[in-house]
N, C-alpha and C positions, 0 to 999 in steps of 0.2 A: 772211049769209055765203053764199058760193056753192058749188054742189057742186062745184067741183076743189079749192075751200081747202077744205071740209070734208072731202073724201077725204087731202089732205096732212094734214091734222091728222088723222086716223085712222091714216094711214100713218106719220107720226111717233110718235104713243102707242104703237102697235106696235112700231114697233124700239125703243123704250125699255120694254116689258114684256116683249119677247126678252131683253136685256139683263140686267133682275131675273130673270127666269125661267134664264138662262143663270148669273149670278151663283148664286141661289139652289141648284139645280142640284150645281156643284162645293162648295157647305158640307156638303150630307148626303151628299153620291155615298159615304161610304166608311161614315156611321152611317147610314144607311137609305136603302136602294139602291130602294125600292119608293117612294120621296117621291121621290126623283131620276127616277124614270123618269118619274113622274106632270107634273114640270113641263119633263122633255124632251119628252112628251107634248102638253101645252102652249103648250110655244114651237114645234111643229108646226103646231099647230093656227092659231099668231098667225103662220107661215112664209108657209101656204096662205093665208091670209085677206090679208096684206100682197100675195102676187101676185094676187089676185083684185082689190083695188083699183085695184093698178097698172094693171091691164087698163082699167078702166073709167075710170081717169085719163088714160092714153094714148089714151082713146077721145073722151072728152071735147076732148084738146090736138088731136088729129086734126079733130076736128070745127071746134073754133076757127079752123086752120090755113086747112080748105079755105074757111071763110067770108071769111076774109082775102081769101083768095085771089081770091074770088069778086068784093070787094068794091072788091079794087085794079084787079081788070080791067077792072069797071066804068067806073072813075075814070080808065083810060087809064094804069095806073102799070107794068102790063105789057104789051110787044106781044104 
């Protein structure tokens, strides 16, 4: 597997354990506000980790972009 599908698939398991974490969340928020905070907490934590991928996915699809780029000029497919 390559690392931009392996970052997508990281990226996905994330917003789907935001989800449970976010789910989870509003069942205790009213019977124990200290477990609610803990996986508001949580899903902070999977917030920041989800944009730290994206960065280095965007950096990746940047990098593919300019090799394209690179690749078509070569070829004559841009003036």
């Amino acid at each position: 597997m390559s690392e931009r599908a392996e970052l997508i698939e990281q990226i996905d398991f994330l917003h789907w354990l935001k989800a449970i974490l976010n789910f989870k969340a509003g069942q205790v928020e009213d019977t124990d506000p200290e477990l609610a905070d803990h996986y508001d907490a949580r899903w902070n934590e999977a917030s920041d980790e989800i944009g730290q991928l994206q960065a280095q996915l965007y950096e990746i699809e940047a990098s593919i972009s300019r090799r394209e780029k690179i690749a078509d000029a070569a070829y004559g497919r841009y003036p």
